[in-house]
SERO-4910 file (N, C-alpha, C, O; in steps of 0.05 Angstrom, whole numbers):
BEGIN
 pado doro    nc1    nc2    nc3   cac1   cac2   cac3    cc1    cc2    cc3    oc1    oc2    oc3
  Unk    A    373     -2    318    385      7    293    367     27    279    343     26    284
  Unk    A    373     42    267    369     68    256    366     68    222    389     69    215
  Unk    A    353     68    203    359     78    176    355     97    155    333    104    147
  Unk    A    378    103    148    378    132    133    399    129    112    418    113    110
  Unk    A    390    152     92    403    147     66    394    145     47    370    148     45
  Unk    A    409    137     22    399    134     -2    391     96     -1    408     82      9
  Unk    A    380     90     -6    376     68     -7    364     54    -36    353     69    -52
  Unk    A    366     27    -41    352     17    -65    335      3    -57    336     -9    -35
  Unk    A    307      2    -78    295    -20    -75    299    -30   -104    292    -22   -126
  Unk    A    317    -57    -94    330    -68   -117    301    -90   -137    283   -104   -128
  Unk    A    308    -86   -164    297   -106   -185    307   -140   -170    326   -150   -158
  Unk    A    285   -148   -180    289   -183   -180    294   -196   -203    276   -205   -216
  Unk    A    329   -199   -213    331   -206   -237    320   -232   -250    325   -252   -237
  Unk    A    305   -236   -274    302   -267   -276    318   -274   -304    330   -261   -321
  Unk    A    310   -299   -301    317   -317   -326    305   -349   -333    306   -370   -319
  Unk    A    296   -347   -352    273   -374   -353    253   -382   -341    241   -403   -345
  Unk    A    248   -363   -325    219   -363   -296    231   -359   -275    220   -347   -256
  Unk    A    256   -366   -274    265   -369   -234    295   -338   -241    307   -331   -261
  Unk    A    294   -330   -214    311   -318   -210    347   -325   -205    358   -341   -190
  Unk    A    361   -302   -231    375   -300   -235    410   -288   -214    422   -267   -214
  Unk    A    414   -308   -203    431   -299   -176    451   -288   -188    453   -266   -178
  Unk    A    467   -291   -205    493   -288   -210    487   -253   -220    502   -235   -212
  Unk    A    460   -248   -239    458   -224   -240    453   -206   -212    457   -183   -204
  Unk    A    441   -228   -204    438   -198   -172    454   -199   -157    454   -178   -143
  Unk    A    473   -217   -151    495   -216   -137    509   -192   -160    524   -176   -147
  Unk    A    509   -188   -177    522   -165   -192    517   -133   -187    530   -113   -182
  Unk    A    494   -140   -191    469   -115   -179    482   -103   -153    494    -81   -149
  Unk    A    475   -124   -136    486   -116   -103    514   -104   -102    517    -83    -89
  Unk    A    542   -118   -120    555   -103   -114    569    -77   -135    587    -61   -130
  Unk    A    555    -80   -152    550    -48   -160    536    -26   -151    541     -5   -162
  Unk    A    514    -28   -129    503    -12   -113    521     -6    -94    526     18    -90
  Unk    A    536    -27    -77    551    -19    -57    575      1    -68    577     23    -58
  Unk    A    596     -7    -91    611      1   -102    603     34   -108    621     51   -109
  Unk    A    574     43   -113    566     61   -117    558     83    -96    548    105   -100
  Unk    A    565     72    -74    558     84    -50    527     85    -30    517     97    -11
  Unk    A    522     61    -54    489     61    -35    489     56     -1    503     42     13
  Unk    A    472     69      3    469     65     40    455     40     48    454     34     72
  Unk    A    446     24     31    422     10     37    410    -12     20    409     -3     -3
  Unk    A    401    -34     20    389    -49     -3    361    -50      3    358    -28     15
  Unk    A    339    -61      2    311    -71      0    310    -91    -18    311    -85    -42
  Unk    A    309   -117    -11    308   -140    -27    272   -149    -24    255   -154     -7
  Unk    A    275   -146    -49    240   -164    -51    212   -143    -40    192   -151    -27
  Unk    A    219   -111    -49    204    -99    -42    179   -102    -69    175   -121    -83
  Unk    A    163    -75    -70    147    -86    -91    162    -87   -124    156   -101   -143
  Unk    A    191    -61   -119    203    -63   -139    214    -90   -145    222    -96   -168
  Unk    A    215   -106   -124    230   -136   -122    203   -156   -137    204   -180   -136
  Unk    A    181   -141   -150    168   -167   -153    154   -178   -132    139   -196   -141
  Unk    A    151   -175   -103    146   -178    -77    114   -205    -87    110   -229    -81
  Unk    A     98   -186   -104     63   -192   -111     60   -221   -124     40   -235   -125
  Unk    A     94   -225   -136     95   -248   -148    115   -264   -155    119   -275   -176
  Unk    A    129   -262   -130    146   -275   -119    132   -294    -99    118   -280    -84
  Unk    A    129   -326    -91    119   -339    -68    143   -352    -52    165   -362    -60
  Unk    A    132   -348    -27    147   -344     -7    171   -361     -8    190   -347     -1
  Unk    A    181   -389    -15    197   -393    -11    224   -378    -33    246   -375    -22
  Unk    A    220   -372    -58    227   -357    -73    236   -322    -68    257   -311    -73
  Unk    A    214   -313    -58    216   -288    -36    242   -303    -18    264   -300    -28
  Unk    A    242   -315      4    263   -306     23    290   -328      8    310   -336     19
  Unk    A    285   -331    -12    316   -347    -23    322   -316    -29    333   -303    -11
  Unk    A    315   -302    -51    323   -273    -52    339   -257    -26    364   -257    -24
  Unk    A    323   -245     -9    331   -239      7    355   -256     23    371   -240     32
  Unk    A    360   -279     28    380   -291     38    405   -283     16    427   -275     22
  Unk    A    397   -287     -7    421   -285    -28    427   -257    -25    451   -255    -22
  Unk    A    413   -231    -23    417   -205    -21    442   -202      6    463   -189      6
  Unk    A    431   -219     25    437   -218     60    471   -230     53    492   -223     64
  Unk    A    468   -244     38    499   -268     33    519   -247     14    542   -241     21
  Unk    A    510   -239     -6    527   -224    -18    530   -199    -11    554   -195    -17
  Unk    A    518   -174     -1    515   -153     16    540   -164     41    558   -147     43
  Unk    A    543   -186     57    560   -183     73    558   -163     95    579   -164    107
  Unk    A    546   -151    103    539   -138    131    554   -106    120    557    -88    136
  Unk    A    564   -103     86    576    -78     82    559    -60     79    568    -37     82
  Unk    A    525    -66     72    509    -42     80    487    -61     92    490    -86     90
  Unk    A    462    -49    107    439    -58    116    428    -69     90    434    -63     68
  Unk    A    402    -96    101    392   -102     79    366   -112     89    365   -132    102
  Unk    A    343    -97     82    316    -95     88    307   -117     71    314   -119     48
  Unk    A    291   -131     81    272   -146     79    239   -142     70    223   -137     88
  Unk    A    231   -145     49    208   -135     38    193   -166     63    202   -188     68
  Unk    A    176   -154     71    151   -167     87    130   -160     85    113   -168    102
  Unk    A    124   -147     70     92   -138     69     69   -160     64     73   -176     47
  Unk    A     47   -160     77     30   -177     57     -9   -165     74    -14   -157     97
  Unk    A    -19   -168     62    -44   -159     68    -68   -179     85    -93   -176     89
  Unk    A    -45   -202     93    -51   -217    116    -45   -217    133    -27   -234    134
  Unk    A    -50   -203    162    -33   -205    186    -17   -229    193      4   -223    205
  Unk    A    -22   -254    188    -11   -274    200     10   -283    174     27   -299    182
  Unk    A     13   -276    143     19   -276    124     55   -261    129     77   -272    126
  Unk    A     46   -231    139     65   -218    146     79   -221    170    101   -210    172
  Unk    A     69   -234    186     89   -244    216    101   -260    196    116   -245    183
  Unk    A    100   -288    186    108   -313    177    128   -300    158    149   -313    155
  Unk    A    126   -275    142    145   -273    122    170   -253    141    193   -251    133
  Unk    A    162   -241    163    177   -219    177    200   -252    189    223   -255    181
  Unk    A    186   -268    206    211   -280    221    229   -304    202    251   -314    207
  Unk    A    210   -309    176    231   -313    152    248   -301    138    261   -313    121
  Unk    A    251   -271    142    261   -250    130    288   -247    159    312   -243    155
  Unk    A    278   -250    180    296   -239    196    314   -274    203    338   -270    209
  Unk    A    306   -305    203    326   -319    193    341   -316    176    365   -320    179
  Unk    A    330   -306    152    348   -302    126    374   -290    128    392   -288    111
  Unk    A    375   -279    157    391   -255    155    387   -226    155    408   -214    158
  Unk    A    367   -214    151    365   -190    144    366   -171    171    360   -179    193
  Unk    A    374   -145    162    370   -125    189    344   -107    192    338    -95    213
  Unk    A    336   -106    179    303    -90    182    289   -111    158    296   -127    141
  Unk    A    259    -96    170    236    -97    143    222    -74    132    217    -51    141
  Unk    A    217    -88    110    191    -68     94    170    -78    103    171   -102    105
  Unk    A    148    -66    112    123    -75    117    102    -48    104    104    -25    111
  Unk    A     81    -60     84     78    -42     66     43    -44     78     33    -64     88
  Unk    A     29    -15     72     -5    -17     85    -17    -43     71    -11    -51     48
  Unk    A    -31    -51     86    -54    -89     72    -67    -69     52    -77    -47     56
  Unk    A    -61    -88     23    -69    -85      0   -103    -91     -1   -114   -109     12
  Unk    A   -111    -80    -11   -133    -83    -25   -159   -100     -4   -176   -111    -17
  Unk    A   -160   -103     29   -171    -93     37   -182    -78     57   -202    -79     71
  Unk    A   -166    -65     54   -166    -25     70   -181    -27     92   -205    -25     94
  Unk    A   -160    -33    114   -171    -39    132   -167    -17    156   -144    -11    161
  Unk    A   -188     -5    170   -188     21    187   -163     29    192   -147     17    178
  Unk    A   -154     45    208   -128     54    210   -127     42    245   -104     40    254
  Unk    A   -138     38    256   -139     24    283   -126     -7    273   -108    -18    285
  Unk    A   -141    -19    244   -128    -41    244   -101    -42    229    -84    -60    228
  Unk    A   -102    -18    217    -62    -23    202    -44    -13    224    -20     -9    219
  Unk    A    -58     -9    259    -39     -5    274    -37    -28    289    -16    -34    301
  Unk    A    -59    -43    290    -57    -69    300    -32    -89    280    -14   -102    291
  Unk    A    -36    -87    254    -24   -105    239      5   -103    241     22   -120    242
  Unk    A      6    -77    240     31    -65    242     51    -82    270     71    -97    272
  Unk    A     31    -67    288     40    -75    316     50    -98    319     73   -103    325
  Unk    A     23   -126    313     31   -151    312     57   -161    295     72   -179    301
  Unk    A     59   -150    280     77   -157    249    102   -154    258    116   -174    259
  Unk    A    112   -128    266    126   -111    290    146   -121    306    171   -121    306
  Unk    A    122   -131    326    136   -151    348    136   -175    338    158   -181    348
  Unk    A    130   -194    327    141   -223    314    160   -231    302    168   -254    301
  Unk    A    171   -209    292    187   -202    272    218   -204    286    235   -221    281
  Unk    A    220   -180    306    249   -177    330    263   -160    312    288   -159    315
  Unk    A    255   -147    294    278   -134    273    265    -90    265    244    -83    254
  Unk    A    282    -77    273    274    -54    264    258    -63    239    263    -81    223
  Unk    A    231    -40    240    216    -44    209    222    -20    205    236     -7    220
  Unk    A    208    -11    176    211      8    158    176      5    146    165    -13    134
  Unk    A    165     31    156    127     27    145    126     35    118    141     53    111
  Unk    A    113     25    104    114     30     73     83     47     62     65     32     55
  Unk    A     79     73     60     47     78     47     53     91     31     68    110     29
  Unk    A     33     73      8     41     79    -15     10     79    -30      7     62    -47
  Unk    A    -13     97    -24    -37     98    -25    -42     86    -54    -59     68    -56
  Unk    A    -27     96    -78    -36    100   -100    -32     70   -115    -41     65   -137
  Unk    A    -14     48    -93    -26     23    -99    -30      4    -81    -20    -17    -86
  Unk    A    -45      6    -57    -51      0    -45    -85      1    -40    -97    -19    -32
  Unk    A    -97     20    -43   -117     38    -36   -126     32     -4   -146     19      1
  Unk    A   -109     42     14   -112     50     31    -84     77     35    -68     85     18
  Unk    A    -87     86     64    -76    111     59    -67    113    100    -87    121    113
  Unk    A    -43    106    117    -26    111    129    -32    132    141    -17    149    133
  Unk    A    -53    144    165    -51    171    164    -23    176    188    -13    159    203
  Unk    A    -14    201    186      3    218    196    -10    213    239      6    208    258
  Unk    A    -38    215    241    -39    207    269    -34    178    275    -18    172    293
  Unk    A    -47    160    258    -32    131    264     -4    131    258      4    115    276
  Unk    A     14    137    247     47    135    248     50    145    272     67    134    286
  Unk    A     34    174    287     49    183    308     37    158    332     46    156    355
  Unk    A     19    144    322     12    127    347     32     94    345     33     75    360
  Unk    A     44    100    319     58     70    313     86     82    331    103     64    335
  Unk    A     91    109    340    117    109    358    118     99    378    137    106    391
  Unk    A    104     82    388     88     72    412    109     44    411    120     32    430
  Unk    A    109     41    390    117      7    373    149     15    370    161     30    354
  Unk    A    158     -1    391    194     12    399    207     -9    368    231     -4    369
  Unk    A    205    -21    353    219    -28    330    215    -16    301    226    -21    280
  Unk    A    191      3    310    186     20    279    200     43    288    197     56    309
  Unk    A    223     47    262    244     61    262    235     84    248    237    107    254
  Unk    A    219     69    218    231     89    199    186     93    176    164     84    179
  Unk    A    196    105    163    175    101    144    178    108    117    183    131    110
  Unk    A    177     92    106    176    101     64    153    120     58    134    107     67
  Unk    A    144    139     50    128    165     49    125    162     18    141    176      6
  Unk    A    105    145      2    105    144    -20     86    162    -32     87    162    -57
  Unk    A     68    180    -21     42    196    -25     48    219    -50     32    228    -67
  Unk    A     77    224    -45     84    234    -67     82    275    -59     83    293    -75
  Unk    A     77    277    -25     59    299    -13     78    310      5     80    300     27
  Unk    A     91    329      0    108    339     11     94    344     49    101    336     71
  Unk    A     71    360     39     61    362     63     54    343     74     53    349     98
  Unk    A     48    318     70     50    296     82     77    292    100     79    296    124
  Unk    A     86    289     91    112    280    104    124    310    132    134    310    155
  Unk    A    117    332    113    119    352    142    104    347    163    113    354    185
  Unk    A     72    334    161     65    330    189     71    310    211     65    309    235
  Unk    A     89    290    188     88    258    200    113    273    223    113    269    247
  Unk    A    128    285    212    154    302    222    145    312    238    147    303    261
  Unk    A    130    338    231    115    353    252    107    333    289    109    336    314
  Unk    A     98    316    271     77    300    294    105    282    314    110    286    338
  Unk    A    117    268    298    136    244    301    162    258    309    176    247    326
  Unk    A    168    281    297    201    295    311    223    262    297    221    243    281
  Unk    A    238    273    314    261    248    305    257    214    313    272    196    308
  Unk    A    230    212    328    226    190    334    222    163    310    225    139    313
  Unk    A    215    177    285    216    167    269    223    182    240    213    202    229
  Unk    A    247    164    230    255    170    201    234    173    181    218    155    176
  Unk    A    234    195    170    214    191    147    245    193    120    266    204    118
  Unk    A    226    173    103    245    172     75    225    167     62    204    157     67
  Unk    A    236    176     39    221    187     10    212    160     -6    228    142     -3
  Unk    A    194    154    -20    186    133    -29    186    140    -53    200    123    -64
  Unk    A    179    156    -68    173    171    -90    198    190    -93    205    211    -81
  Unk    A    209    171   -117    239    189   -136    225    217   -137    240    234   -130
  Unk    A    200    225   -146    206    244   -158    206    276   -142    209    298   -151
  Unk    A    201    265   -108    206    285    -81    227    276    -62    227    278    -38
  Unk    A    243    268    -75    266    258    -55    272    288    -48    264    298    -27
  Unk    A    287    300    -65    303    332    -61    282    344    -45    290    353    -24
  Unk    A    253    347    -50    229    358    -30    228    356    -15    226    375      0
  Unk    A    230    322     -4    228    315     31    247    324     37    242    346     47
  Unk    A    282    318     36    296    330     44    288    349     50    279    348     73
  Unk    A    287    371     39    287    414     45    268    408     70    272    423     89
  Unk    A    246    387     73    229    390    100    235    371    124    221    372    145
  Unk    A    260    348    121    267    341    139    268    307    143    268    292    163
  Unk    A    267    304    111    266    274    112    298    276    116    313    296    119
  Unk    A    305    239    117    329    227    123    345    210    109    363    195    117
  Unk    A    328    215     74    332    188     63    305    182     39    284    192     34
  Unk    A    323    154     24    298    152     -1    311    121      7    331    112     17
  Unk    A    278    110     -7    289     87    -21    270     87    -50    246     87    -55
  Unk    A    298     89    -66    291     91    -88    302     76   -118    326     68   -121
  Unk    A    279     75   -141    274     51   -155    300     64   -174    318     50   -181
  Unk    A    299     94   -183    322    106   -204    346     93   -190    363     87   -207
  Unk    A    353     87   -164    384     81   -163    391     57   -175    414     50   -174
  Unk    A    374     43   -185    377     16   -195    390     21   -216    409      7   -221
  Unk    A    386     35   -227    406     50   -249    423     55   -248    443     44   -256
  Unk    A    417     89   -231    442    112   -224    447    116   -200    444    137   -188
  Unk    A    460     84   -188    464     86   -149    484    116   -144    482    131   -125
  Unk    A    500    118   -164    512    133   -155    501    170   -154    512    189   -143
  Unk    A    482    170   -167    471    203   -173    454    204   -143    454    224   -129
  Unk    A    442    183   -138    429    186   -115    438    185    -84    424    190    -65
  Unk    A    463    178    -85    477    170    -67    495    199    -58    499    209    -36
  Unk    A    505    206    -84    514    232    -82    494    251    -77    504    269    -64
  Unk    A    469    255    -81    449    273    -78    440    272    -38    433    291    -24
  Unk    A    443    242    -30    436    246     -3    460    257      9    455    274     27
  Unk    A    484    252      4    510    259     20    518    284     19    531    293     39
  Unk    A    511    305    -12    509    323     -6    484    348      3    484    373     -1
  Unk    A    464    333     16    440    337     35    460    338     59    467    360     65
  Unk    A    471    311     76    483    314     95    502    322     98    514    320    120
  Unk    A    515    337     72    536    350     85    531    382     82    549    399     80
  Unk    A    500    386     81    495    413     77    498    436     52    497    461     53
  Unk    A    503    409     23    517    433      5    482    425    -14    476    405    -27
  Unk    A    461    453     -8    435    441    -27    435    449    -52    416    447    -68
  Unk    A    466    465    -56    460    472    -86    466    450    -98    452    451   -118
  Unk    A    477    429    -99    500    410   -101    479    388   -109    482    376   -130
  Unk    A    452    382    -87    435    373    -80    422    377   -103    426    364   -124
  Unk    A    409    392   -100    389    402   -124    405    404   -152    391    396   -170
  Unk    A    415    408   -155    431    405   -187    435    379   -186    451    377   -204
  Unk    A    430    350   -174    428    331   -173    393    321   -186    388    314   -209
  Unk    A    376    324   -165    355    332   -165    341    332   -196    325    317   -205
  Unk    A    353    356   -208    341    356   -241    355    349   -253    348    348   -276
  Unk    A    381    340   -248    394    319   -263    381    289   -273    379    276   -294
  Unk    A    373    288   -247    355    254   -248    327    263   -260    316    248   -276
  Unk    A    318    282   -254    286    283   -257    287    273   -295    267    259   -298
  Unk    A    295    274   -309    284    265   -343    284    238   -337    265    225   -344
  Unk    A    307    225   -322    304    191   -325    283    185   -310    268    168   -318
  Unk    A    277    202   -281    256    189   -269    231    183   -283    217    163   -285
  Unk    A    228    209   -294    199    204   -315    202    185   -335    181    177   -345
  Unk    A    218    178   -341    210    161   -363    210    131   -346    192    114   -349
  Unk    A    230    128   -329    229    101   -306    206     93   -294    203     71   -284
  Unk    A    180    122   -296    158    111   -282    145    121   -308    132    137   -295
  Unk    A    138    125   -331    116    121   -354    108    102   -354     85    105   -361
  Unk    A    112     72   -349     92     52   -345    100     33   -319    123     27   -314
  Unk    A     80     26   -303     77     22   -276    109      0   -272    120    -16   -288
  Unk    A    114      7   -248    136     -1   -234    137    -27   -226    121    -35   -209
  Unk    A    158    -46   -238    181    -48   -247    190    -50   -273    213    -47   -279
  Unk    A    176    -55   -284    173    -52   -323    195    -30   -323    220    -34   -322
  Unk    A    185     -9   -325    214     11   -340    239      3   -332    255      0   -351
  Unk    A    249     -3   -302    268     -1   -302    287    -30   -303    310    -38   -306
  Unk    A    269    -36   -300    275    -68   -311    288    -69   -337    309    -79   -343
  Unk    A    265    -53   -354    274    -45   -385    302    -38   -393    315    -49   -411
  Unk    A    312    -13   -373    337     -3   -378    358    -18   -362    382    -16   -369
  Unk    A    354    -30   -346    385    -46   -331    381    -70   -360    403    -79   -368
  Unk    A    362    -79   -372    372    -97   -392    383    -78   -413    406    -84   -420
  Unk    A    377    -65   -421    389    -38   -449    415    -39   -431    433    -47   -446
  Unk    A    427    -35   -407    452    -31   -393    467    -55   -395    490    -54   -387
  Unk    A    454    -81   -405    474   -110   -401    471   -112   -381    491   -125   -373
  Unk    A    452   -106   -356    459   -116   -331    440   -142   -320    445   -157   -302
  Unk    A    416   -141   -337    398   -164   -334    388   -177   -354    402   -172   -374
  Unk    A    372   -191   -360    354   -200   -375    323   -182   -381    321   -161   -367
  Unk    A    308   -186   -394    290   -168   -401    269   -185   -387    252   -182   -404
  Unk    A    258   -199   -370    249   -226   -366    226   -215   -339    240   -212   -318
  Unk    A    204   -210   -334    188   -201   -311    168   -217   -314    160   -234   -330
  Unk    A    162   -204   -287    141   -242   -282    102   -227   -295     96   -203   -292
  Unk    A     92   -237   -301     64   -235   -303     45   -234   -284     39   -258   -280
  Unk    A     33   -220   -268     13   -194   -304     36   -174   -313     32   -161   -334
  Unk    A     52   -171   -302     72   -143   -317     87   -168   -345     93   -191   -346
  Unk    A     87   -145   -364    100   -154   -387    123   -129   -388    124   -108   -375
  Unk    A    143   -139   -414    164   -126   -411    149   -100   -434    130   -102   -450
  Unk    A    169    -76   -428    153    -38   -439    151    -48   -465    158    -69   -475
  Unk    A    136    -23   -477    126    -24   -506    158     -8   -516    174      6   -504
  Unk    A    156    -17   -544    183    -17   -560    187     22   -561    207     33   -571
  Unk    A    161     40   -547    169     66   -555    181     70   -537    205     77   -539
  Unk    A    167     64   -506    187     72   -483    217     65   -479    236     77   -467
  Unk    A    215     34   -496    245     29   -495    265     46   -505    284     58   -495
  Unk    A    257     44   -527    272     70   -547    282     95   -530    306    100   -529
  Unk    A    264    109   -519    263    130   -506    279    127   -490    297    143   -487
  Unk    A    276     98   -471    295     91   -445    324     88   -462    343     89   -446
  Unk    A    330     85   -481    360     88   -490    375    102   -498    399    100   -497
  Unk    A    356    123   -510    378    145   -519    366    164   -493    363    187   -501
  Unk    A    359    163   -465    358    176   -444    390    162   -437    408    174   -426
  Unk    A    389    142   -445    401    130   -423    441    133   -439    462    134   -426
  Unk    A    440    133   -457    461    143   -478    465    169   -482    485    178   -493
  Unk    A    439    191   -469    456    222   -465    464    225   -448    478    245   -449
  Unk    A    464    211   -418    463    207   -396    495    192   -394    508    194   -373
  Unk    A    506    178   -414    531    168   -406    521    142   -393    540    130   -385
  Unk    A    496    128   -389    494    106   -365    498     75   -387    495     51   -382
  Unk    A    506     90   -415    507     54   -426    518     57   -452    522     37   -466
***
C-alpha cells in the first residue's frame, strides 16, 4: 500500500480527563465528508506524549471503527524506545489500522545507524506500511536524507512526513529516493513548496479545521491546475500562523472548540491558549466563514 494526499493528523478530543468518542467520531466524519485522503490517529497532534498506551490504541481502534475502511487510517507508533515502538506498532496494527507513524526517538538522539536500526526493527514487527516522521525541531535529532535513502532497503517504509520545514530537504530525500519513497509535507506552512519539488502529500494539523481547503489544494496539485493550488496556499497561510503561535496542539484545539466541535480540554503540560490568541483565533476564524 501506497500513501498520498492530503491527510490529517487529527486532535484527541477530551472531556473530564478521558477521551471524548462521540466528538471524534464527529471529527472523523467531517474530515471524510470533506474529502480528506487520510487520517493519523494519535499522532503527536493526537496527544501521542500523553496519551498511555492502552488509551493510545482505544483511540486509534475508535478512528479504525468509525473511518470504516472509507479512507486509510495511520496509526501514531512512535516512541523513543525500540521495544516501546514494536509493542505500540503490532497494537496499532490489531486495532485495525493500515499504516504507521513512526516518529525519530525523542530526546535520546541516537546515531543515524541507530534510527535505522529502530526503524528497521519497528518496521518489520509491525507487518503494516509505515510512514517516517522527522521532525528535528521537537525531537532533537534530525533524519538525514542518506539514512532515508538507506531505509529503502526496508520493503514496508512507504512514505515519510518531512517536518524540517526545508524545502531543500525534501528535494534531496527525492533526489536520493526517486519514487521509492513518498515524501509528504509535515509542516502546513510548505505544503504548496514540497509539492512544486515533488512531494505527494501533507499530513496536516490546519485540516483539522479546514479539511476541505487542503484537500482541494492537493487535488488541484494532481490535477495539474498550480494556479488553483497556490491561491489555496495563501489562502490558508493567515490561519496557519496563528494555528502554530503557540506550540502544537493548543491552537488548534483552541479553534475546533470556538467551532462547537470539541471541548477546550488538553492534557498537561499543554494548557489551553492565552485569551489573546484565542481572540485572534476567532475573528480569523469568522473572516474565514469557518464558524
Amino acid at each position: 500500500m501506497t500513501f498520498e494526499g492530503a491527510m490529517t493528523a487529527l486532535v484527541t478530543p477530551l472531556r473530564n480527563g478521558a477521551v471524548d468518542k462521540p466528538a471524534l467520531a464527529a471529527l472523523v466524519e467531517e474530515q471524510i465528508a470533506a474529502g480528506i485522503d487520510g487520517l493519523v490517529a494519535v499522532g503527536t497532534t493526537g496527544e501521542s506524549a500523553t496519551l498511555p498506551p492502552p488509551e493510545h490504541i482505544a483511540v486509534v481502534e475508535h478512528v479504525v471503527q468509525v473511518a470504516n475502511k472509507r479512507v486509510p487510517v495511520i496509526g501514531g507508533a512512535g516512541a523513543n524506545s525500540t521495544a516501546e515502538a514494536i509493542e505500540l506498532s503490532r497494537a496499532c496494527r490489531d486495532a485495525g489500522a493500515d499504516g504507521l507513524l513512526h516518529v525519530t526517538p525523542y530526546y535520546n538522539r541516537p546515531t543515524q545507524d541507530g534510527m535505522f536500526r529502530h526503524f528497521e526493527a519497528a518496521t518489520k514487527a509491525g507487518g503494516l506500511p509505515v510512514i517516517l516522521y522527522n521532525v528535528p525541531g521537537r525531537t532533537a535529532c534530525d533524519l538525514l536524507p542518506a539514512t532515508v535513502e538507506r531505509l529503502c532497503a526496508v520493503d514496508d517504509i512507504v512514505a515519510i512526513k518531512e517536518a524540517t520545514g526545508n524545502t531543500v530537504r525534501a528535494s534531496e530525500i527525492i533526489e536520493r529516493c526517486g519514487d521509492r519513497i513518498t515524501v509528504m509535507s509535515g509542516d502546513d506552512f510548505t505544503t504548496f513548496p514540497l509539492y512544486a519539488v515533488g512531494s505527494r502529500g501533507v499530513i496536516s494539523v490546519v485540516s483539522n479545521v479546514a479539511p476541505k481547503w487542503m484537500a482541494d489544494m492537493w487535488d488541484a496539485v494532481a490535477a495539474g491546475d498550480w494556479t488553483r493550488a497556490r491561491e489555496l496556499h495563501y489562502k490558508i497561510l493567515p490561519l496557519t500562523r496563528l494555528l502554530f503561535a503557540e506550540p502544537n496542539p493548543i491552537p488548534v484545539k483552541a479553534a475546533l472548540a470556538i467551532m462547537g466541535r470539541i471541548g477546550t480540554e488538553i492534557r498537561p503540560p499543554m494548557y489551553e491558549c492565552s485569551p489573546e490568541l484565542r481572540a485572534r483565533l476567532e475573528e480569523q476564524l469568522r473572516t474565514e466563514g469557518l464558524v
